[in-house]
PATI-656074 format. One record per residue: x, y, z of N, C-alpha, C in turn; residue in three letters; residue number from 1. Coordinates in nm, 4 decimals, always signed. Layout:
(atom (X Y Z) (X Y Z) (X Y Z) "Ala" NUM) ...
END
This chain:
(atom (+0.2104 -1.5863 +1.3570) (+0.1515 -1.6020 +1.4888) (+0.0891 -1.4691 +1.5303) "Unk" 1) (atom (-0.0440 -1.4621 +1.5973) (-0.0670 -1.3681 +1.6058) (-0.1385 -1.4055 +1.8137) "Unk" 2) (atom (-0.1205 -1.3383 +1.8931) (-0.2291 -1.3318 +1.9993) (-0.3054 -1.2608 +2.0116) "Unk" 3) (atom (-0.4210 -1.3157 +2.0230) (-0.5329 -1.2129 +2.0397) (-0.5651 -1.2090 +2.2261) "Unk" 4) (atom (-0.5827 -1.1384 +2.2559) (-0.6689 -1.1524 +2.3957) (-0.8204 -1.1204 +2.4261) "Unk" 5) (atom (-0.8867 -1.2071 +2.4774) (-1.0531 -1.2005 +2.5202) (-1.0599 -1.2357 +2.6385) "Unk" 6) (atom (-1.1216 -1.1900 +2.7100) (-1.1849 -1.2411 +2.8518) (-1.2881 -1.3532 +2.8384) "Unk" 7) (atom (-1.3992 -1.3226 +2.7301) (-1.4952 -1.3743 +2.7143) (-1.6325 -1.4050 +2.8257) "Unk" 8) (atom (-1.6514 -1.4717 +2.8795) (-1.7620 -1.4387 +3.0069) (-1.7150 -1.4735 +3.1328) "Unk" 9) (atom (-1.5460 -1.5166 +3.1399) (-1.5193 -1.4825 +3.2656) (-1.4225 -1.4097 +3.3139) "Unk" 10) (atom (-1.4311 -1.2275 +3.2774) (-1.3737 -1.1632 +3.3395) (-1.2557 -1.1460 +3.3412) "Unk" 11) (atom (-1.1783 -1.2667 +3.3189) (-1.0524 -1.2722 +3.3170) (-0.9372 -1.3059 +3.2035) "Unk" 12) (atom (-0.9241 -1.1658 +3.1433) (-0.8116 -1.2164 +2.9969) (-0.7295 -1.2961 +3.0016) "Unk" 13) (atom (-0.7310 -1.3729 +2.8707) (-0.6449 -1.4714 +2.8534) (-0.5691 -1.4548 +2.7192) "Unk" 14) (atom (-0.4685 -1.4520 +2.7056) (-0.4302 -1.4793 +2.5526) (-0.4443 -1.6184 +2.4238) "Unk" 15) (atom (-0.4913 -1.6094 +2.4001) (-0.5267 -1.7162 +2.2856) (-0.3769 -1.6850 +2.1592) "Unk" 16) (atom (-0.2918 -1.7969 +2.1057) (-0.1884 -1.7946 +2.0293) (-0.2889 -1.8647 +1.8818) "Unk" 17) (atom (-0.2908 -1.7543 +1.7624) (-0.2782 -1.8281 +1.7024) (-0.2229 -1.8149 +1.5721) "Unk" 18) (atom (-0.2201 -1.9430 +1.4738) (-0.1415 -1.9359 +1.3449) (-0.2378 -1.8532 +1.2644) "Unk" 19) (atom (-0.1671 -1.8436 +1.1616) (-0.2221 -1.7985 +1.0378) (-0.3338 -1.8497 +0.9804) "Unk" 20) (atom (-0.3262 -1.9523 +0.9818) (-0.3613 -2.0833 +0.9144) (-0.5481 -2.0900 +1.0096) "Unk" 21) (atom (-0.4761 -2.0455 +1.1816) (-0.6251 -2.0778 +1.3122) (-0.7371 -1.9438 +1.2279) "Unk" 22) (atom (-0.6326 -1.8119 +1.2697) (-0.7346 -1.6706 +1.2210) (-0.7740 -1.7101 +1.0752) "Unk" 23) (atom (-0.7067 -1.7619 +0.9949) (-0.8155 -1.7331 +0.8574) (-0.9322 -1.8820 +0.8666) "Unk" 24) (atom (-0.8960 -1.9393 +0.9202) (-0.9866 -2.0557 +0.9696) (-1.0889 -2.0172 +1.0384) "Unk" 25) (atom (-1.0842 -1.9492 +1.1526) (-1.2103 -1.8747 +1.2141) (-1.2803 -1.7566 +1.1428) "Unk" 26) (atom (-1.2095 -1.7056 +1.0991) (-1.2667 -1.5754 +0.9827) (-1.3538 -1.6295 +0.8894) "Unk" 27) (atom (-1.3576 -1.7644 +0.8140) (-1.4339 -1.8317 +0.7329) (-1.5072 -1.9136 +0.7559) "Unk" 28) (atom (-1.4676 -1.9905 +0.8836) (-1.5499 -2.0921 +0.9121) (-1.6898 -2.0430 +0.9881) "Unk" 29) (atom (-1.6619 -1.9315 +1.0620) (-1.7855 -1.8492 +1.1469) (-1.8666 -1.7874 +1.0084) "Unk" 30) (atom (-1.7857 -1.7643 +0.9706) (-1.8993 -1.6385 +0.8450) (-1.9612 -1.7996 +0.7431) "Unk" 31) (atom (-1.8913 -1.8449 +0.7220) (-1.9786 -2.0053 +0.6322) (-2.1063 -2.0262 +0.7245) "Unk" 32) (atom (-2.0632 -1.9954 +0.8547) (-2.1705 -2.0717 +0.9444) (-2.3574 -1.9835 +0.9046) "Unk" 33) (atom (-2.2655 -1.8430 +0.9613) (-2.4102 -1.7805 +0.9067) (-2.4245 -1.7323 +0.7250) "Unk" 34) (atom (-2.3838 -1.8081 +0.6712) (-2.3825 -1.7986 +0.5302) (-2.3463 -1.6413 +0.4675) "Unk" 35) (atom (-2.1937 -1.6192 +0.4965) (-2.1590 -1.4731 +0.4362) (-2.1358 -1.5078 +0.2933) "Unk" 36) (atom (-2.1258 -1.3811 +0.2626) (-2.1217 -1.3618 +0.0978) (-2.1253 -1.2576 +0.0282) "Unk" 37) (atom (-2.0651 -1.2171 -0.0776) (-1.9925 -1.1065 -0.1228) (-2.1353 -0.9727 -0.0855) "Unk" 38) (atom (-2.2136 -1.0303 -0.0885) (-2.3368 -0.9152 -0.0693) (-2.3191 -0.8627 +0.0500) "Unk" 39) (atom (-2.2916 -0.9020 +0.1226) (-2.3010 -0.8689 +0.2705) (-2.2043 -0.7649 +0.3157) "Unk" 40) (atom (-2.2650 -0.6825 +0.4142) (-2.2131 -0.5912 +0.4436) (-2.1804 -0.5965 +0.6125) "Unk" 41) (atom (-2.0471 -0.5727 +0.6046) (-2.0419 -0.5954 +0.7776) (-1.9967 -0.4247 +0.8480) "Unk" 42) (atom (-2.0476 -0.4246 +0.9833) (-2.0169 -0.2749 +1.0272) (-1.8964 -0.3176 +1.1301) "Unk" 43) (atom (-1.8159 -0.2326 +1.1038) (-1.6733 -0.2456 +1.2265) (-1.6532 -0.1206 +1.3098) "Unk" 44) (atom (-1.7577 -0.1258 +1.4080) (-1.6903 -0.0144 +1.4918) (-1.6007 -0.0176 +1.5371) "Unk" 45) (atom (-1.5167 -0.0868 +1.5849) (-1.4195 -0.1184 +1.6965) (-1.3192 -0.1369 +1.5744) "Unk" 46) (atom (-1.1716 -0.0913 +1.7239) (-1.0624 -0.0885 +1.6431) (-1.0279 -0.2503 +1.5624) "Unk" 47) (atom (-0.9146 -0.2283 +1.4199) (-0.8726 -0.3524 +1.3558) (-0.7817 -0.4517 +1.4468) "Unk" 48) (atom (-0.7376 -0.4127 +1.5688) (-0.7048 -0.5326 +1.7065) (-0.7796 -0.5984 +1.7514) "Unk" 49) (atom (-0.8651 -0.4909 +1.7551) (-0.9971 -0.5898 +1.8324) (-1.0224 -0.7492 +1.7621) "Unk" 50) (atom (-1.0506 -0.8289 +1.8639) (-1.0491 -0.9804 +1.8054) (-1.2056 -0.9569 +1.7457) "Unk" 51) (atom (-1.3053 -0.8854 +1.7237) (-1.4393 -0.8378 +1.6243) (-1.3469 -0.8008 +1.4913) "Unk" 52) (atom (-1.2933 -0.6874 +1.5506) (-1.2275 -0.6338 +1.3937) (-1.1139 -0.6922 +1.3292) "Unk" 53) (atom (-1.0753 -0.7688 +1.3755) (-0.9750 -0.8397 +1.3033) (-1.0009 -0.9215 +1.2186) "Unk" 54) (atom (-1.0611 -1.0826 +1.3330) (-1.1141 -1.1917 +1.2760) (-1.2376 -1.1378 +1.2084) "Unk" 55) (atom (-1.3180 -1.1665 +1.2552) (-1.4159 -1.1472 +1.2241) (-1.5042 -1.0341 +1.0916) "Unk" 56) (atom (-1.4115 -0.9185 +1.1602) (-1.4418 -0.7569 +1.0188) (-1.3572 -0.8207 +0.9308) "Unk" 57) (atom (-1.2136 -0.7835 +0.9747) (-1.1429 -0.7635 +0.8487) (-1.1277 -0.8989 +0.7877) "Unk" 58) (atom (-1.1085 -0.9546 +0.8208) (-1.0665 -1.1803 +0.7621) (-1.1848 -1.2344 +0.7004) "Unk" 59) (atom (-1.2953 -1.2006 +0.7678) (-1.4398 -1.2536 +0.7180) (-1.4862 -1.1736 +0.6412) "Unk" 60) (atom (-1.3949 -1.0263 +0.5989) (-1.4635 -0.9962 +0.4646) (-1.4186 -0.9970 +0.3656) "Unk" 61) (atom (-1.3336 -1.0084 +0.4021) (-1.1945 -1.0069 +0.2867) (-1.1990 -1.1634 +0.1813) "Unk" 62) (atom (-1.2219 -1.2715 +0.3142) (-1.2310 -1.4457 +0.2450) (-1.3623 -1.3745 +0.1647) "Unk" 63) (atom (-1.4542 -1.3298 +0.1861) (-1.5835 -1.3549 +0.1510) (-1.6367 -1.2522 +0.0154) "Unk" 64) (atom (-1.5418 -1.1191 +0.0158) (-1.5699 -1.0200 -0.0057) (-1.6926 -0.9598 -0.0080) "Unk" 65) (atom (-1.6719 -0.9690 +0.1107) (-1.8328 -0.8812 +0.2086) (-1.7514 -0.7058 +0.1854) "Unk" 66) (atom (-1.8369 -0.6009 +0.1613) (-1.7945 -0.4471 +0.2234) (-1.7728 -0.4757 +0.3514) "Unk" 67) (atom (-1.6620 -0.4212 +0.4170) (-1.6661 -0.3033 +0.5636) (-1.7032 -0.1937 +0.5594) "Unk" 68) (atom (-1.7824 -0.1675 +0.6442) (-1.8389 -0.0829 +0.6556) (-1.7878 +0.0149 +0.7892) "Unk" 69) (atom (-1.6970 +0.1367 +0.8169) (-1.6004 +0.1778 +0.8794) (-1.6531 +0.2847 +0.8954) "Unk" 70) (atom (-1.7235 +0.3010 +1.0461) (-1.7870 +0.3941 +1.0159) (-1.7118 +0.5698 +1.0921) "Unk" 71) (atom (-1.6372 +0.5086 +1.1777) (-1.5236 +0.6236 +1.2441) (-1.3884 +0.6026 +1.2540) "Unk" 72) (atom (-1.3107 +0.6655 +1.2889) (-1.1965 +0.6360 +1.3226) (-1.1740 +0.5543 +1.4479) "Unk" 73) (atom (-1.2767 +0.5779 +1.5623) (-1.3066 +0.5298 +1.7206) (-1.4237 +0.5002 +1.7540) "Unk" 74) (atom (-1.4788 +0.4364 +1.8118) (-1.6534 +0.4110 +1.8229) (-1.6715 +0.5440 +1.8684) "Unk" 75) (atom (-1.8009 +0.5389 +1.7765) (-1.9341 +0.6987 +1.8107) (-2.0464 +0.6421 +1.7654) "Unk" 76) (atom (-2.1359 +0.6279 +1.9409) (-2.2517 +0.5610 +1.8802) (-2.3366 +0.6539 +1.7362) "Unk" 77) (atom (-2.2928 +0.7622 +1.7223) (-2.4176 +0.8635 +1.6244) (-2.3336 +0.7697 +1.4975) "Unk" 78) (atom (-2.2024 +0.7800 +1.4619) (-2.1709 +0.7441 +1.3456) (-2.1652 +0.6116 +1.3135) "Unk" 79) (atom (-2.2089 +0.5073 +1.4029) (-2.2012 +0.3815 +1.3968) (-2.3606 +0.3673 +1.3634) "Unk" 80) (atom (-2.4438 +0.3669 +1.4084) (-2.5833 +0.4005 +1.3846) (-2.6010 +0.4591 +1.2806) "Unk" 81) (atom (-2.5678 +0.6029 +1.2215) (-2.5441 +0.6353 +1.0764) (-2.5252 +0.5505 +0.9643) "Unk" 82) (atom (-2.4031 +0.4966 +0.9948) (-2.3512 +0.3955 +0.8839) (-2.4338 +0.2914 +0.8501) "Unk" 83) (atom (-2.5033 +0.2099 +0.9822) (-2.5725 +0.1147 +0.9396) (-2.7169 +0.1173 +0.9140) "Unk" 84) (atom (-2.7740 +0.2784 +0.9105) (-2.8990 +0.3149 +0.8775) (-2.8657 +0.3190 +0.7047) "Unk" 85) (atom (-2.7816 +0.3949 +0.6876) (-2.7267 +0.3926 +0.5428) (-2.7392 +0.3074 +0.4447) "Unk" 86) (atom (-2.6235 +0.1790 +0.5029) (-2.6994 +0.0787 +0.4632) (-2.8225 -0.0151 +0.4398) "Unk" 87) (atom (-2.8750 -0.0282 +0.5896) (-3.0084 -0.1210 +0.6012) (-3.1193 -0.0863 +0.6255) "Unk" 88) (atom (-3.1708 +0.0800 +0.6496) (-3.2502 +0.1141 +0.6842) (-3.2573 +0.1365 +0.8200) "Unk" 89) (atom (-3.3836 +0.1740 +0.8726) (-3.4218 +0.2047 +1.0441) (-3.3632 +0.0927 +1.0707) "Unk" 90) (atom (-3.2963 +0.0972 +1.2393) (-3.2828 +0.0096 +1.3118) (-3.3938 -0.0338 +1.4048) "Unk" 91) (atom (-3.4277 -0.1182 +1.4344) (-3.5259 -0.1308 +1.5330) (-3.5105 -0.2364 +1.6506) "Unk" 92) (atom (-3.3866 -0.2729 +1.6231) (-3.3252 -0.3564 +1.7539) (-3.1666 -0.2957 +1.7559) "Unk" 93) (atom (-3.1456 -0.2672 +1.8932) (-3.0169 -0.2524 +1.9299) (-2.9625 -0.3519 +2.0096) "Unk" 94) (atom (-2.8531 -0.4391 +2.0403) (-2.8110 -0.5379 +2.1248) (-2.6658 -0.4272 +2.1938) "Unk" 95) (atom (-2.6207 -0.4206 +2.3091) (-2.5057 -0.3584 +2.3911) (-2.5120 -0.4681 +2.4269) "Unk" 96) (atom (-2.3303 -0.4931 +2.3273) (-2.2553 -0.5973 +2.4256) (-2.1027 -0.5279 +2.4341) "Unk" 97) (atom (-2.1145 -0.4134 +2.5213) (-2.0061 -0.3707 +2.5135) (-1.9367 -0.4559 +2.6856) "Unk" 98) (atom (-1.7809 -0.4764 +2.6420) (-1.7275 -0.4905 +2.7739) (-1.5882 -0.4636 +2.7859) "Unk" 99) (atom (-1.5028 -0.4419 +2.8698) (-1.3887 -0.4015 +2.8963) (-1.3644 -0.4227 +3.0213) "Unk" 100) (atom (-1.2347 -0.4976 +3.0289) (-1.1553 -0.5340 +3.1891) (-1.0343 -0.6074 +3.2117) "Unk" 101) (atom (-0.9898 -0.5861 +3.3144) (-0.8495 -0.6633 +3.3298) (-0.8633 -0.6666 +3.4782) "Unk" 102) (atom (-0.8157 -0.7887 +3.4656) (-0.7942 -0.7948 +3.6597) (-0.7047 -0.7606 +3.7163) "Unk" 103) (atom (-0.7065 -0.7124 +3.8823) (-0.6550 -0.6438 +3.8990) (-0.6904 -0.6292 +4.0359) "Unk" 104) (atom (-0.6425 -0.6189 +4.1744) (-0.7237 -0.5995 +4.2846) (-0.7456 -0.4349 +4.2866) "Unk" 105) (atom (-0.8490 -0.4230 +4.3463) (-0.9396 -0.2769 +4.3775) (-0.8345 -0.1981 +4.4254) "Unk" 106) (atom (-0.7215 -0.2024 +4.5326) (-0.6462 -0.1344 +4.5300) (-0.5818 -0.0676 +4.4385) "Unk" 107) (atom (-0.5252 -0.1625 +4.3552) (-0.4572 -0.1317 +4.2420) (-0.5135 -0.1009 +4.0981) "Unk" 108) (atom (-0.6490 -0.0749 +4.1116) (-0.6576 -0.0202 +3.9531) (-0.6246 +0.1515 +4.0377) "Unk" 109) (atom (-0.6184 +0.2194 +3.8764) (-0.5736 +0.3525 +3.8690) (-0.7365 +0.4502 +3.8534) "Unk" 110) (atom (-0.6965 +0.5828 +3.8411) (-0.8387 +0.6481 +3.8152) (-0.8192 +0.6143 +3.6595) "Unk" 111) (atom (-0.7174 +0.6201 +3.6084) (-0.7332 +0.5919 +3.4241) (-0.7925 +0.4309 +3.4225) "Unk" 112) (atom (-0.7616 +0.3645 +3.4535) (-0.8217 +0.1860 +3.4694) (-0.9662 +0.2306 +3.4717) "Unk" 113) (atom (-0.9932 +0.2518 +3.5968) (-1.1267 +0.2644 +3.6550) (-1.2362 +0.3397 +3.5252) "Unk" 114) (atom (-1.1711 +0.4273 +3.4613) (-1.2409 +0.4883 +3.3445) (-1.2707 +0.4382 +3.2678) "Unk" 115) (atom (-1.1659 +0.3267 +3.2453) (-1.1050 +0.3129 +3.0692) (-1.2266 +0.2349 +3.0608) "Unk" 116) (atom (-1.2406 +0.1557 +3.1445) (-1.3438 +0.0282 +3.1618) (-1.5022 +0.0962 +3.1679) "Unk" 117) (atom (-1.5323 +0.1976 +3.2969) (-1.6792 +0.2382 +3.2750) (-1.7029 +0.3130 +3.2009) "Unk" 118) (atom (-1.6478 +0.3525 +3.1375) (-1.6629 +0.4394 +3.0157) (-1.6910 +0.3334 +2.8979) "Unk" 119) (atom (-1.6309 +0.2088 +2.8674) (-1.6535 +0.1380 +2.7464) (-1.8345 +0.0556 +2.7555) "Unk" 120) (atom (-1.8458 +0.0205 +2.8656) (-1.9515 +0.0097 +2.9322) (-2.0734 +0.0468 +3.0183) "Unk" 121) (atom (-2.0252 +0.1344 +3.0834) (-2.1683 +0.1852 +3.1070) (-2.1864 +0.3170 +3.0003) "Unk" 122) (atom (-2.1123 +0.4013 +2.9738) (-2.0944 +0.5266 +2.9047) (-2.1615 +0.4401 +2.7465) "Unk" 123) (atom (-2.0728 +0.3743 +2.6980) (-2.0807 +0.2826 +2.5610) (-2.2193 +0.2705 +2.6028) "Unk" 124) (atom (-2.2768 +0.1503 +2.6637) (-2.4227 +0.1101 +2.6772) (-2.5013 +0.2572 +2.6750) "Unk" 125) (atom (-2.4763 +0.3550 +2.7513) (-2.6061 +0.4686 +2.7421) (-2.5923 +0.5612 +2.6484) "Unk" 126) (atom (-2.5035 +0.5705 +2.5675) (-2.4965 +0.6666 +2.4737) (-2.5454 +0.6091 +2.3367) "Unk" 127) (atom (-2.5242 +0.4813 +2.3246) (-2.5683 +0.4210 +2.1969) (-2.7500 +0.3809 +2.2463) "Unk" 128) (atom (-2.7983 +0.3312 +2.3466) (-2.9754 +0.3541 +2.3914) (-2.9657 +0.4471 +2.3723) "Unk" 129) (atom (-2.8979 +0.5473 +2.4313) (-3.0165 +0.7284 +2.3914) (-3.0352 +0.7268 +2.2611) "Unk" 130) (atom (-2.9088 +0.7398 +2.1477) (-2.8812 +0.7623 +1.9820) (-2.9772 +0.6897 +1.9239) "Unk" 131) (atom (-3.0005 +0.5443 +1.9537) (-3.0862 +0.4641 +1.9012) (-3.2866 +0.4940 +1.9488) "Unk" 132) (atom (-3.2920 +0.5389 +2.0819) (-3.4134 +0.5749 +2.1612) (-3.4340 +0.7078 +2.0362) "Unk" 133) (atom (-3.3687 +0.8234 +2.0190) (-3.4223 +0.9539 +2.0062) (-3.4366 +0.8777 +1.8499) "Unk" 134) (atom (-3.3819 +0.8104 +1.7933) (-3.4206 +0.7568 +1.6428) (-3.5723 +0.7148 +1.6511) "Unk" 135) (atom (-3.5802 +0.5753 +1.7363) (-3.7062 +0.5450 +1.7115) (-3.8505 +0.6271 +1.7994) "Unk" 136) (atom (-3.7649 +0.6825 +1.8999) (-3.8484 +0.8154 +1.9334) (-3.9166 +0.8914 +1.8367) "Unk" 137) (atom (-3.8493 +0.9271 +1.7312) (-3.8858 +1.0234 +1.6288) (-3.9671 +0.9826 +1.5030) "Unk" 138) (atom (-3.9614 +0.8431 +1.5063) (-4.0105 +0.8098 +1.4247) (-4.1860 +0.7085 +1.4565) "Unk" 139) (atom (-4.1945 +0.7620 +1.5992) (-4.3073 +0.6382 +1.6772) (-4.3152 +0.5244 +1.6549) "Unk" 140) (atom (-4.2237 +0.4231 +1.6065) (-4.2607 +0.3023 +1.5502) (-4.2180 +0.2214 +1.6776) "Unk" 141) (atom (-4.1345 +0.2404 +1.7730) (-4.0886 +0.1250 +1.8973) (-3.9858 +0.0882 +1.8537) "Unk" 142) (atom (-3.9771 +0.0071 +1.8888) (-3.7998 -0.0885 +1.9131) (-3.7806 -0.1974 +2.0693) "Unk" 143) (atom (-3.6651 -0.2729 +2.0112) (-3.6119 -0.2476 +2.1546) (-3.4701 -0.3037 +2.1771) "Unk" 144) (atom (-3.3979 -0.2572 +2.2961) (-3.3053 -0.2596 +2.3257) (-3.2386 -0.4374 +2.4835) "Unk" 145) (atom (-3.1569 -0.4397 +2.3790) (-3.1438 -0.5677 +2.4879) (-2.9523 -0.5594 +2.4962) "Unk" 146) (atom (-2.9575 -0.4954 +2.6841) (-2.8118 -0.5085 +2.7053) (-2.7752 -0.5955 +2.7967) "Unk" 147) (atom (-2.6740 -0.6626 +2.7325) (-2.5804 -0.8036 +2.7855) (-2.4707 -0.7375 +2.8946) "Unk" 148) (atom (-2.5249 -0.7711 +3.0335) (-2.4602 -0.7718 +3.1334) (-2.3663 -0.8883 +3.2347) "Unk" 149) (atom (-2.3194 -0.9407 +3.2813) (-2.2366 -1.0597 +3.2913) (-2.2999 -1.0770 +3.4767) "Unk" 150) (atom (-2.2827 -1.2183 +3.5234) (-2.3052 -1.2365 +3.6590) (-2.2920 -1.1703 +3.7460) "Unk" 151) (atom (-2.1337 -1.1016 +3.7993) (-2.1095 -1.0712 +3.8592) (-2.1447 -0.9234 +3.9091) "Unk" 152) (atom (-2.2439 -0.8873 +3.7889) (-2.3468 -0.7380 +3.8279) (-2.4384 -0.7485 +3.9231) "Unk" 153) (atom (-2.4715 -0.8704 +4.0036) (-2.4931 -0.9879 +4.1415) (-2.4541 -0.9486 +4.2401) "Unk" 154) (atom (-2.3608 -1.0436 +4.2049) (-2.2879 -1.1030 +4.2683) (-2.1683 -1.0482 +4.3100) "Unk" 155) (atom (-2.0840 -0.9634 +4.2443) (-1.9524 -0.9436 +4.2535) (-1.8349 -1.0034 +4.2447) "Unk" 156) (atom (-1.7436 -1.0244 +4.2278) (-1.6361 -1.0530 +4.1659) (-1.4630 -1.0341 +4.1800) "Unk" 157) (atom (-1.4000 -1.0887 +4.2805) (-1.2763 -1.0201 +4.3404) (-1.1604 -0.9853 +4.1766) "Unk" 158) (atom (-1.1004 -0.9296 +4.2063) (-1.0458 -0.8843 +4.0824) (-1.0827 -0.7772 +3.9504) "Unk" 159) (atom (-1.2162 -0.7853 +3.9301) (-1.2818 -0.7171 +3.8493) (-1.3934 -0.5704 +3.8875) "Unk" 160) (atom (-1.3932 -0.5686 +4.0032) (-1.4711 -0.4181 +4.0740) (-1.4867 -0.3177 +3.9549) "Unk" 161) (atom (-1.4313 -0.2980 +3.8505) (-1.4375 -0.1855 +3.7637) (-1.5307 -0.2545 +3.6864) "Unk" 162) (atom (-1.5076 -0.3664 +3.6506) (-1.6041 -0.4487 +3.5147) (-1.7384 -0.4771 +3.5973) "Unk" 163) (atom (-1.7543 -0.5007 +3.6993) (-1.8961 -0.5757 +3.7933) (-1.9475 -0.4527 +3.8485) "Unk" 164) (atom (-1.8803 -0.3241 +3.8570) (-1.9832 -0.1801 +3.8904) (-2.0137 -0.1290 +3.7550) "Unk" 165) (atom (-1.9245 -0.1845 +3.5990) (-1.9571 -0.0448 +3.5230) (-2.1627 -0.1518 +3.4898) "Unk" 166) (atom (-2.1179 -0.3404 +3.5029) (-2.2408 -0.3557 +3.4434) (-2.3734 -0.3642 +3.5441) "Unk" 167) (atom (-2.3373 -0.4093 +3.6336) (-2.4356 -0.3449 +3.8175) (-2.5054 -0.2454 +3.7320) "Unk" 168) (atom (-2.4002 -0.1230 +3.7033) (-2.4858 +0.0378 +3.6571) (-2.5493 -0.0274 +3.5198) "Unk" 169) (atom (-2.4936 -0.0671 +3.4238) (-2.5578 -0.1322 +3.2923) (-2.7242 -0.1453 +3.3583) "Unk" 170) (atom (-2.7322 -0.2047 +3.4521) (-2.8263 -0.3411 +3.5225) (-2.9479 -0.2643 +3.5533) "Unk" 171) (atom (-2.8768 -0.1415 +3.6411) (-2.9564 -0.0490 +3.6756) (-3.0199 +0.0744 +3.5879) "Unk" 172) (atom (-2.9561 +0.0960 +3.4742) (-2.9928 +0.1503 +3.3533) (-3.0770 +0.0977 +3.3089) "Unk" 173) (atom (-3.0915 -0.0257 +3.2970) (-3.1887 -0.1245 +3.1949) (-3.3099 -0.0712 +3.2733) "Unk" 174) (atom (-3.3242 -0.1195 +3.3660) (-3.4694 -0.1357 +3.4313) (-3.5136 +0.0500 +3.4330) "Unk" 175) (atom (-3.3970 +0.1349 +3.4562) (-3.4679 +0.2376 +3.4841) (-3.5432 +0.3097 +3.3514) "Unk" 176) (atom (-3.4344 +0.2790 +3.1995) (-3.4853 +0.3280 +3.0948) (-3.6242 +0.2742 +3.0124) "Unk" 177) (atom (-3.6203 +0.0993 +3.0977) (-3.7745 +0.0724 +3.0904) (-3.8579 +0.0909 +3.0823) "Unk" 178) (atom (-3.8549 +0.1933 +3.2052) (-3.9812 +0.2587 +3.2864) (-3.9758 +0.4003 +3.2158) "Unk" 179) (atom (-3.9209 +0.4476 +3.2321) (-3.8397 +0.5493 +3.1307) (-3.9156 +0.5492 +2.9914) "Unk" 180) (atom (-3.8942 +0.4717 +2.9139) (-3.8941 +0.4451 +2.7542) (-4.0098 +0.3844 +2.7108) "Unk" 181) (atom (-4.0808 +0.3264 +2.7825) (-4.2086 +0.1980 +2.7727) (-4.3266 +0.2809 +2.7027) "Unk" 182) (atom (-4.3164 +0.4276 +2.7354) (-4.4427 +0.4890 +2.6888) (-4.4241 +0.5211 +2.5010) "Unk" 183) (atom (-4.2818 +0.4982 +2.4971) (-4.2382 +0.5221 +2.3712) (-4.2268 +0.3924 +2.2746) "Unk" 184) (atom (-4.3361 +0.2626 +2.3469) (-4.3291 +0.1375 +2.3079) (-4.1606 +0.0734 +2.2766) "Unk" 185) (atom (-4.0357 +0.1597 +2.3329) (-3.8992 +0.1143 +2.3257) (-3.9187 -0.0014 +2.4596) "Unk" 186) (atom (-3.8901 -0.1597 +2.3591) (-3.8570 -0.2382 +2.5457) (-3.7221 -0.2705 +2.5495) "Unk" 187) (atom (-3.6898 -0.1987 +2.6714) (-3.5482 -0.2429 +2.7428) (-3.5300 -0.3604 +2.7981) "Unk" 188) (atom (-3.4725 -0.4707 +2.8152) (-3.4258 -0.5808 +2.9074) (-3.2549 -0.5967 +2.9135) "Unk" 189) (atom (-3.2240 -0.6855 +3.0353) (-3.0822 -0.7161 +2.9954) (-3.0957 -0.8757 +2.9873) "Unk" 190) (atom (-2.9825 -0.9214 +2.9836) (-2.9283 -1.0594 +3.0271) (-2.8041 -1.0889 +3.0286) "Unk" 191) 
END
């Protein structure tokens, strides 16, 4: 038995229980879907808990014998970007879907809470656009960048204030590095 926990798009973690039998089932059945195979190379930034690095890195490469591709000990956008230039060449699309949160009323998160979260997200989102920007910066060819922000960057959200300001700022990043980046043919959007 293993639990994993995800929020997934609403904000609010849940634990998911499952067998042995569920994780190597999802580890194979997702990677069959997009046709994995021993050629394939997958990148695992994120820790082997993470429900990415678990299911998905470690289970879906292992059934498949795909490489991992490991590129730090902790996410760093320079060495995560490294690794997978290594492998595949220039990048020329970046996707930020970084997120992090637990509910919690506004009173009660901590200054460590309040971090742990805008730091995985807004910090995560702008440090991996710059790493990826000064790449295709340097090379004039364009790109572009598309970061996944959730509703409540709106709207707002009782319980979640740390997760709905770090992507609000996400929100407000996008549009500003737009304007920002556009001359460098880099296009920013979110959704």
């Amino acid at each position: 038995i293993n639990i994993q926990y995800t929020s997934g798009t609403t904000g609010y973690p849940k634990g998911a229980t499952l067998t042995h039998r569920n994780i190597l089932n999802n580890g194979y059945l997702t990677t069959e879907l997009i046709k994995f195979t021993e050629h394939d190379r997958l990148c695992i930034p994120v820790p082997f808990y993470h429900c990415f690095g678990c299911v998905l890195g470690t289970l879906a490469c292992a059934v498949h014998g795909a490489a991992m591709i490991v590129p730090a000990e902790y996410f760093q956008a320079q060495a995560t970007l490294d690794a997978i230039e290594k492998e595949l060449g220039p990048i020329r699309v970046l996707v930020n879907n970084a997120a992090g949160n637990f509910p919690s009323p506004a009173e009660q998160i901590s200054p460590n809470g309040w971090r742990s979260v805008t730091q995985i997200v807004l910090d995560g989102t702008f440090f991996c656009s710059r790493e990826f920007a000064q790449r295709r910066i340097a090379t004039k060819d364009g790109g572009s960048i598309l970061n996944i922000v959730a509703t409540y960057a709106w709207t707002g959200m009782a319980g979640v204030v740390h997760s709905a300001s770090a992507k609000a700022g996400v929100l407000a990043m996008t549009r500003s590095l737009a304007v920002e980046w556009a001359r460098f043919d880099l296009r920013v959007n979110a959704i």
